[in-house]
N, C-alpha and C positions, 0 to 999 in steps of 0.2 A: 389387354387381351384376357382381362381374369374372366370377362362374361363368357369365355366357349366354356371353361371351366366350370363356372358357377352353373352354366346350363348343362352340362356333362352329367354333373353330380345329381342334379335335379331329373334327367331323363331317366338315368339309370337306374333310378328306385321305382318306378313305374313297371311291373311286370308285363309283358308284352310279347310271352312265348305263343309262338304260332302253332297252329297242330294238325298236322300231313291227314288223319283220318278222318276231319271235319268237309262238308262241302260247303261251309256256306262260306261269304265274303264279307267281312276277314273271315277266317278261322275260326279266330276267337275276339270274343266281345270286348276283350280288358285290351287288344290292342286299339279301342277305338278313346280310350282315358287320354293315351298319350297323342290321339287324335284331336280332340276336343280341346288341350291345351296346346296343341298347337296352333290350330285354327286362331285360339284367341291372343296367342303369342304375334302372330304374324298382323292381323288386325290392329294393333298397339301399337305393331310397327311401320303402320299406315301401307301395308301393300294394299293392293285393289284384286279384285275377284277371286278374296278368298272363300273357301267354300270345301266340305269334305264329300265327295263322291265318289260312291263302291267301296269306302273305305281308305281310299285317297285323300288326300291333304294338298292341295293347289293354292296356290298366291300369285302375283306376278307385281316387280314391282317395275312401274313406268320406266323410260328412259327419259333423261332429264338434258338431251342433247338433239339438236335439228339436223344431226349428221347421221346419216343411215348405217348403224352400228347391228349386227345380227344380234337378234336377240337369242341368248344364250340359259339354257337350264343347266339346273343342280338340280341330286336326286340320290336322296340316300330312304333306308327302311327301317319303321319303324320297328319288328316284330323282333326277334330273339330266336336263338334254335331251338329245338325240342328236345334236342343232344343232351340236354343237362338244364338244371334248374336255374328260371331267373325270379323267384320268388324270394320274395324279403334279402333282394342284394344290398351289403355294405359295403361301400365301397372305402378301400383306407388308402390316405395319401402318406406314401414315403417320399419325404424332403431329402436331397442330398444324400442321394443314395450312396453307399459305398462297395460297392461290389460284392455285398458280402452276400451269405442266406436269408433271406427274409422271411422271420417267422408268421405264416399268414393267418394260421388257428393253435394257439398254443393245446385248447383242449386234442384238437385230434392230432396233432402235433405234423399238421400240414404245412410244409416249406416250399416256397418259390426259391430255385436255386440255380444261380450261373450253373455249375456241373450239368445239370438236366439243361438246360437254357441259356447255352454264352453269348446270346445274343444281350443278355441283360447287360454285359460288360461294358456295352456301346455307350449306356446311358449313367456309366458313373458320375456322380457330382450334380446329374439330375434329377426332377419328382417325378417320382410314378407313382400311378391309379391303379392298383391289386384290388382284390376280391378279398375278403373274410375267409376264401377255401372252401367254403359251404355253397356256393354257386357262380354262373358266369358272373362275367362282369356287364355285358353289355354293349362293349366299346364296336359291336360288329352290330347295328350300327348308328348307335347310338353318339360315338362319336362323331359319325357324319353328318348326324341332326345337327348338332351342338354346331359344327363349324360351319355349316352354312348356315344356321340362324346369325350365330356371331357376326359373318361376313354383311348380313344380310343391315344387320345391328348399324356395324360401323358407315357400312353406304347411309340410313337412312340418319348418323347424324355427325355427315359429311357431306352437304348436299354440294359442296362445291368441284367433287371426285364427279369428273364426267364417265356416263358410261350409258348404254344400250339397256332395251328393257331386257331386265333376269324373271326368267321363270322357277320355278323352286317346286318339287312334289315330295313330298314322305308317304310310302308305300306301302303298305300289308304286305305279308306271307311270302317274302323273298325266299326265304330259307326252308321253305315246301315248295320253292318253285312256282309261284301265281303271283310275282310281285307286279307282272306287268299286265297279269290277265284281263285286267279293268280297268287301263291306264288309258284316261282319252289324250293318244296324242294330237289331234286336231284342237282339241282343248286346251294344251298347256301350253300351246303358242311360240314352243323354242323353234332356233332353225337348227340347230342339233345342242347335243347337254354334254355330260360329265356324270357319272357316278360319282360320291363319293364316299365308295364302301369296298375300299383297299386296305391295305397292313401297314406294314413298315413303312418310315419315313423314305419318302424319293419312290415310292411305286408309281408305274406309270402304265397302263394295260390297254392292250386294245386288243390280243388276240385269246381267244377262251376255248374250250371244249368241245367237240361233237359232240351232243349226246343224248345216249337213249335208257329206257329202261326194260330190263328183258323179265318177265317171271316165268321160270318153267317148272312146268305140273307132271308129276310123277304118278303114275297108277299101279297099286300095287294090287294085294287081295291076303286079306287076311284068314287065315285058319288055324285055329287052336295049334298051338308048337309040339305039344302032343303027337297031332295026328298030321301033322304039315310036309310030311314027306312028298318031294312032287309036285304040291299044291301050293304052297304058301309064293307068295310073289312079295319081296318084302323092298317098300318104295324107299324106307329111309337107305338100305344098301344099294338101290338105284341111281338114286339122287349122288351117292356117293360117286359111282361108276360116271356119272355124268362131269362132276365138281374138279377128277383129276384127268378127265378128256381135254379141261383147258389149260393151256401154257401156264404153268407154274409160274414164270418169270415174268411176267406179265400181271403183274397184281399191285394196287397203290404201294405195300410195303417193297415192292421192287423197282419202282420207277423213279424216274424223274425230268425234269425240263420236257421237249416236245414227246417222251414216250407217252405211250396211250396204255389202259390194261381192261379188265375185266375185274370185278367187284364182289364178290359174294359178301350182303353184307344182313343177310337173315336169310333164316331156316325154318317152316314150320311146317310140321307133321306128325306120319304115325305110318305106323305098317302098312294101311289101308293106300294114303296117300300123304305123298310130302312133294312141298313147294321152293323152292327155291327164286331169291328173289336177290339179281343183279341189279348193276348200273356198267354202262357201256361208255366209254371216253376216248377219243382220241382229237388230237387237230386238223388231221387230214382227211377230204372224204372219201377219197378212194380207203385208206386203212380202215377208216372206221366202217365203210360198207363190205369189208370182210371180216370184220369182229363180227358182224351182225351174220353174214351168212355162215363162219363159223358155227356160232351160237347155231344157228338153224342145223349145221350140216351135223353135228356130235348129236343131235336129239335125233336124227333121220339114221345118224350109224347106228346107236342105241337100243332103234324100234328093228332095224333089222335083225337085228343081235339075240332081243328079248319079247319083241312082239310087237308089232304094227298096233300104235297106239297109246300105247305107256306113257309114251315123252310128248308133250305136246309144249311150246313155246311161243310167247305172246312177245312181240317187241316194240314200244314206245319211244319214235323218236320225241326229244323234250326241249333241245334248242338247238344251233348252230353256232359257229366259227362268226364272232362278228366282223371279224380282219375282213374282208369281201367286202363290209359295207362301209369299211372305215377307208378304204385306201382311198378311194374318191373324193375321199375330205379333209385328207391327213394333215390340214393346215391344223386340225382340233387338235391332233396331238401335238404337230409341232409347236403349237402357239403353248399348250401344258409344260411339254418340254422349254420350253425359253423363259415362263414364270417360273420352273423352279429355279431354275439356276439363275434367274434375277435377284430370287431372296434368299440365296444361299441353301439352295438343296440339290443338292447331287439325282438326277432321275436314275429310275434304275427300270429301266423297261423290259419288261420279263410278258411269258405267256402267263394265263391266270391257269391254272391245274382244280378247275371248277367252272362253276356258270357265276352269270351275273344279270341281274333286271336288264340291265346295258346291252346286253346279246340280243337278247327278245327286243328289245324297244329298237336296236339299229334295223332287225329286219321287217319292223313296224312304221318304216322311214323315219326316224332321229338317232341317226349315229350319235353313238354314245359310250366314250372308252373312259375308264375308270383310274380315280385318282388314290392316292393313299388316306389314310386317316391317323394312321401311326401306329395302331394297334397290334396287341402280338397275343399271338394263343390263343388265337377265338374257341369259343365254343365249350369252354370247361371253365373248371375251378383255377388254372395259373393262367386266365387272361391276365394281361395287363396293359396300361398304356402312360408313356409320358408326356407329362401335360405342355413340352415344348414344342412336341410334334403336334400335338393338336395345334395349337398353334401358328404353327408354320403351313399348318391347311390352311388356316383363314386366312394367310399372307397370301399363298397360291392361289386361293379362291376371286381372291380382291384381285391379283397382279393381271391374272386370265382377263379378268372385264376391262383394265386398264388398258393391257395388251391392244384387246381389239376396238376400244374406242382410239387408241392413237393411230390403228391402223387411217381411221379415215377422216385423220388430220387434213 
């Protein structure tokens, strides 16, 4: 199992941040490096009809059996968030962890610490993969490459492991939201897939988000503070008026499990005008189509209030609830569910409280619920991942194929 490792460590120095303001595909050009060496990765490893398109990475490797076994994808993203830096990552391995502080950057005297994080306490007496503190790690999801390449590794020199033809894709610009915008699924040949670009060990997802994205535009009218008696209309105080019209309690920092909230998570203006720029979540679509006409109704009280016109609000739905399209096939989940707990992992089936490639692509026809990778703390400086959970994906990944070539013994 050291190759998911050896290839972990290898992906993650590869910078591959995606970037929300670009239009083209990918994003950005440096995630097509860790493209290119996949491509050639996968080729070495004798799959057939590799090939990078839209910025996609395709393989498929044969089925090596005359029994009609579904052919089954894996599908994890190359890119990184834009949340925080993945340039020039180091990634250090702690051996035999002991539960203690782990000094991550002596200079700036940045600590990974159980207090902040007890979830580190799971993995006493195992390695984990930190950051230097100066950037992510990667492991989101970088470790999903790693482990279905691994996986993909051990089939091709195992040729005696029966199993169906695997499809395999790595992604672009998950993490802006376009990871499937260019994804041919009539091309990748699965009869449904697997994400694998989950967290904690034993995650097991098939239900996600409503969601949209809402920007509303504030019209003020600026005149010298001097002489602004009467006349001044000031948008950033508007904006204001509009921000505590929404439910307080209702916010990521107050939610949790199936609640849904409203997001404010940038601001930009000025006297003249200020914009306001949510994101809208729920699992339910009747709730979630009353966050939205909320949203609408406080901009309509507002202009009654302050003037027909002021408030204007734009809403983008961005994905759906994949559950709807998973129930009909829910043998994918159960058959994930009965790999873990074949090789020793406890499933732990939760909704995901975001999106995933997997949403978009289920209502694209290939249901597609997502698997764990092991990773904890995405998106900052105290990611981290232990390298037994990695691991233990490539066990799940292999058990899954096993699974359904015995179905049709």
């Amino acid at each position: 199992m050291s190759s998911v490792i050896d290839r972990f460590l290898r992906y993650v120095v590869i910078d591959t941040q995606s970037n929300e303001e670009s239009q083209t595909t990918p994003s950005t050009d440096k995630q097509l490096n860790l493209a290119r060496l996949l491509e050639q990765e996968l080729k070495e490893l004798g799959l057939q009809n590799v090939r990078i398109q839209e910025g996609n990475v395709y393989g498929t490797l044969p089925a090596n059996s005359a029994k009609t076994i579904p052919a089954i994808g894996f599908i994890a993203h190359m890119d990184t968030s834009p949340d925080f830096s993945g340039e020039h990552v180091k990634p250090q391995r702690i051996e035999n962890y002991d539960g203690k502080d782990i000094l991550l950057n002596p200079e700036q005297n940045l600590v990974l610490s159980p207090a902040d994080f007890p979830e580190l306490l799971d993995y006493i007496g195992k390695t984990l993969i930190t950051t230097d503190g100066t950037t992510l790690l990667g492991a989101d999801d970088k470790a999903g490459i790693a482990e279905i390449m691994a996986a993909l590794e051990y089939l091709t020199k195992h040729p005696e492991i029966e199993h169906g033809k695997v499809c395999v894709a790595f992604t672009p610009d998950e993490e802006v939201g376009r990871g499937a915008d260019q994804f041919d699924v009539a091309g990748f040949g699965a009869d449904f897939a697997y994400t694998v670009d989950g967290g904690a060990l034993g995650e097991l997802e098939y239900e996600n988000f409503n969601a949209a994205k809402a920007i509303v535009k504030v019209k003020g009218r600026n005149v010298h503070p001097g002489t602004a008696k009467n006349k001044m209309i000031n948008a950033i105080l508007l904006a204001n008026d509009y921000i505590a019209k929404l439910p307080p309690q209702e916010t990521p920092a107050t939610t949790e499990g199936y609640e849904g909230f409203y997001h404010l998570h940038d601001i930009q203006g000025d006297v003249e005008e200020t914009t306001l720029y949510y994101i809208i979540r729920d699992f339910y679509e009747d709730s979630f189509a009353k966050r939205k006409e909320t949203m609408l109704n406080v901009a309509e009280e507002l202009n009654q209030k302050n003037g027909l016109g002021l408030f204007t609000v734009e809403i983008t739905d961005q994905y759906q609830n994949m559950k709807e399209k998973i129930h009909p096939v829910i043998h994918i989940v159960e058959k994930a569910q009965a790999a873990m707990e074949a090789v020793g992992v406890k499933p732990l089936i939760n909704p995901i409280r975001g999106g995933t490639d997997g949403a978009r692509l289920s209502f694209m026809g290939l249901p597609t619920p997502n698997l764990f990778t092991g990773g904890h703390n995405y998106h900052g400086r105290y990611e981290f991942i232990p390298t037994f959970a990695m691991e233990k994906s490539v066990e799940v990944i292999l058990k899954i194929i096993e699974l359904y070539a015995e179905d049709r013994s």
